[in-house]
C-alpha positions, -999 to 999 in steps of 0.1 A, spaced: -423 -396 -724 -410 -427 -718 -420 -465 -731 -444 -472 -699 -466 -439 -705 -468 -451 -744 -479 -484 -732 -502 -464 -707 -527 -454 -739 -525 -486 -757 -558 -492 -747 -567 -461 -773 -556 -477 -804 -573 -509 -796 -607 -491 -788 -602 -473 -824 -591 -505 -847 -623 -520 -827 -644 -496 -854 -627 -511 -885 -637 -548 -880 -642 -554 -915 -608 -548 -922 -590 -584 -923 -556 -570 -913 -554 -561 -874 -519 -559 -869 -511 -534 -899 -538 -509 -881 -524 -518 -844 -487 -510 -859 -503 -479 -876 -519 -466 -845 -492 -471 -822 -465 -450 -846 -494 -426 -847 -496 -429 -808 -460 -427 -807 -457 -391 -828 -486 -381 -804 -465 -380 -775 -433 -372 -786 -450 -342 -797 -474 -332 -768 -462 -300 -749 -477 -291 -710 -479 -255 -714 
């Protein structure tokens, strides 16, 4: 999967740092979420 189809589900991590708002640090959860996101899809097999 390349960089583009990553980018394509950004819009996932955003939706779940959206339920921690009390958590004063967004960009350690957004940088969490996309290495997360990341391991997802390196790991996703079709069959």
């Amino acid at each position: 999967m390349d960089l583009n189809s990553i980018l394509d589900y950004e819009w996932v991590v955003h939706s779940v740092i959206k339920k921690f708002s009390g958590y004063s640090d967004y960009e350690d959860l957004y940088q969490v979420g996309m290495m997360a996101l990341i391991k997802a899809c390196k790991n996703y097999k079709e069959s």
